[in-house]
C-alpha positions in Angstrom: 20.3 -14.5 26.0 16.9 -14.6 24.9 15.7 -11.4 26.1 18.7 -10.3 23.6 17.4 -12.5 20.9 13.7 -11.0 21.5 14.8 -7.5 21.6 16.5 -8.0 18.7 13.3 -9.4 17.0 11.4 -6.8 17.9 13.9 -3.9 16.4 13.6 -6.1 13.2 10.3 -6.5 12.7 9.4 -2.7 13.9 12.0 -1.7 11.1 10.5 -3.8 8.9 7.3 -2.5 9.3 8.4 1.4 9.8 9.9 0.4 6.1 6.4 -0.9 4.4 4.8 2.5 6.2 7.0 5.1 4.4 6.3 2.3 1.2 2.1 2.2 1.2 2.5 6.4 2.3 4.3 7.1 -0.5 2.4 5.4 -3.0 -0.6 7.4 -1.6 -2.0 5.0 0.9 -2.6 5.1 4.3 0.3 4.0 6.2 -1.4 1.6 8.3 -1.9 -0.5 5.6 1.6 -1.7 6.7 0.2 -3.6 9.8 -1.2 -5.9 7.5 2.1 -7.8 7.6 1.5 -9.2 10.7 -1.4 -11.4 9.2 -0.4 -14.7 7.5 -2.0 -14.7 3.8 -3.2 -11.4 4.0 0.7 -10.4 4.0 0.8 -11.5 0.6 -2.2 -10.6 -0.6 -1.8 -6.7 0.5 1.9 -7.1 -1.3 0.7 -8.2 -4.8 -2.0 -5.7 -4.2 0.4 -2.9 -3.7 2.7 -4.3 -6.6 -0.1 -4.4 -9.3 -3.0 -1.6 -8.3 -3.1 2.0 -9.9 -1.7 4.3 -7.3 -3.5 7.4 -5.9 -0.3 9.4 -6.2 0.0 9.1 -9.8 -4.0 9.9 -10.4 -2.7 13.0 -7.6 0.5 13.4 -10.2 -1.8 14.1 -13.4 1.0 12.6 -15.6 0.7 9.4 -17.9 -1.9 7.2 -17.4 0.3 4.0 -17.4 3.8 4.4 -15.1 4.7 0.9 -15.9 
């Protein structure tokens, strides 16, 4: 039973972390910023940092200076 439960836990977080990959790549980061979830307080911090900072893909994009 808790091999199950541990197997389990490891597909979730490996999901959740293949997720916040395709997330930080897409925004025109490298995708190993996603690792950073593994670290308390630095989870957060690399979240808000994400959520707030200028993007490269929209400097790459050439369109409007302000997306929000």
């Amino acid at each position: 039973m808790v091999i199950v439960a541990f197997l389990l836990y490891l597909a979730l977080v490996g999901t959740f972390v293949l997720a916040m990959w395709q997330i930080w790549a897409k925004a025109g980061y490298n995708g190993a910023w996603s690792l950073l979830m593994f670290i308390p307080v630095v989870n957060l911090a690399s979240f808000f940092y994400l959520a707030f900072s200028d993007w490269p893909v929209h400097r790459m994009l050439g369109g409007p200076d302000d997306f929000r």
